[in-house]
Every structure is written in C-alpha cells, then in structure tokens.
C-alpha positions in Angstrom: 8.3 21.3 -32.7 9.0 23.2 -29.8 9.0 20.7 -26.7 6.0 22.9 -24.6 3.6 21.3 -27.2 3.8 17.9 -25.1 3.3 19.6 -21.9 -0.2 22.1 -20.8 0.8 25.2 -19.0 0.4 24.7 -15.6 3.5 21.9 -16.2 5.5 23.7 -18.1 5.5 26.7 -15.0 6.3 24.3 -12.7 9.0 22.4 -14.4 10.2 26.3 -15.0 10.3 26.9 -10.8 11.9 23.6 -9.9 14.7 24.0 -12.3 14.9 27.6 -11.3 14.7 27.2 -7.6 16.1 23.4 -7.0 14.5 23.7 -3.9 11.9 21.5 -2.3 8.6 22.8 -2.3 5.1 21.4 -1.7 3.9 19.0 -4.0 1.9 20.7 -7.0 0.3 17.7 -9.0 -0.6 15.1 -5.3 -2.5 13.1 -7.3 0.1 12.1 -9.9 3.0 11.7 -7.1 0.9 9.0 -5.0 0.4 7.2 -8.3 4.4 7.8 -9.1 5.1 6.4 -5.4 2.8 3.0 -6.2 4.5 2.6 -9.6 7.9 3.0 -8.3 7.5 0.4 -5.6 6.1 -2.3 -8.4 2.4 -1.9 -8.4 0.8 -2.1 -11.7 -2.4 0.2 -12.5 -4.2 -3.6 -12.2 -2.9 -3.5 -8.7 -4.8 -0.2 -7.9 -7.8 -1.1 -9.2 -8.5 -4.2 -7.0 -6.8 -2.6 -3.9 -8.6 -0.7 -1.5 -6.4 2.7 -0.5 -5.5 1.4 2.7 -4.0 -1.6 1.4 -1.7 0.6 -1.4 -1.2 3.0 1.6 0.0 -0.2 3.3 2.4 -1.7 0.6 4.4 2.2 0.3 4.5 2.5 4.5 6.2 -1.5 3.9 9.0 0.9 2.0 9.3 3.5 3.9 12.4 3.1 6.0 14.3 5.3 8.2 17.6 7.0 7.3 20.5 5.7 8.8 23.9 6.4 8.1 26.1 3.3 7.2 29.7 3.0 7.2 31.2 1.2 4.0 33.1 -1.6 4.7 35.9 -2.7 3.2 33.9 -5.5 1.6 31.5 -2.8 -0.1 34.4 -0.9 -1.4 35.3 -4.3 -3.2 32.3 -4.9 -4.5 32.9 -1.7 -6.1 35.5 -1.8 -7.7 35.9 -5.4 -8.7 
C-alpha cells in the first residue's frame, strides 16, 4: 500500500515542500503545532481539557528560554565520553 493512503492531500503537499525546500516557512497546520508544543513539554490531552488557554499558554512561555551560547567545559567533554 503506497504510504499517501495514511496521509489526505493537503499533507502529503506539504511534507512534499518541506523536504523539497528544507526551509522554514510559516506554519501550515497552527492548530496541530500548538497541540505538538503542549505534548512535547508533558501535557496530556486531560491537561487541556481542564486548563484554560492562558494557563497552557503559560506552562510553554515557562519553556521558552533564550539562546545562549555555552562553552563546553572540560567536565562536559568527560561526561561525554566516559
């Protein structure tokens, strides 16, 4: 079975762009990437139905954190490779 069957269209064009393109472009499916966010920082689907949307918006600003460049130290370079 050829694997399109377990996606609709719409997916299957955009999966086709982003491999294509490997460029980042605006988000097609919002919906679906605010409920990936929530999953990914350990929210259940329980979770989002007793939270209101400012708490969830809350909890993924708590995870949010600003870039900044670390230097390894010699005790990080242990750690990986002991």
């Amino acid at each position: 079975m050829p694997w399109i069957a377990f996606v609709d269209e719409e997916l299957s064009k955009e999966i086709d762009r982003k491999i294509k393109n490997k460029e980042k472009t605006k988000e097609v499916f919002p919906e679906h990437e605010f409920l990936g966010s929530c999953l990914r920082v350990g929210l259940s689907l329980n979770d989002l139905k007793e939270l209101t949307y400012v708490d969830v918006m809350k909890v993924l600003i708590s995870y949010i954190e600003e870039k900044k460049e670390r230097v390894a130290t010699q005790r990080d370079i242990d750690k990986l490779l002991g």
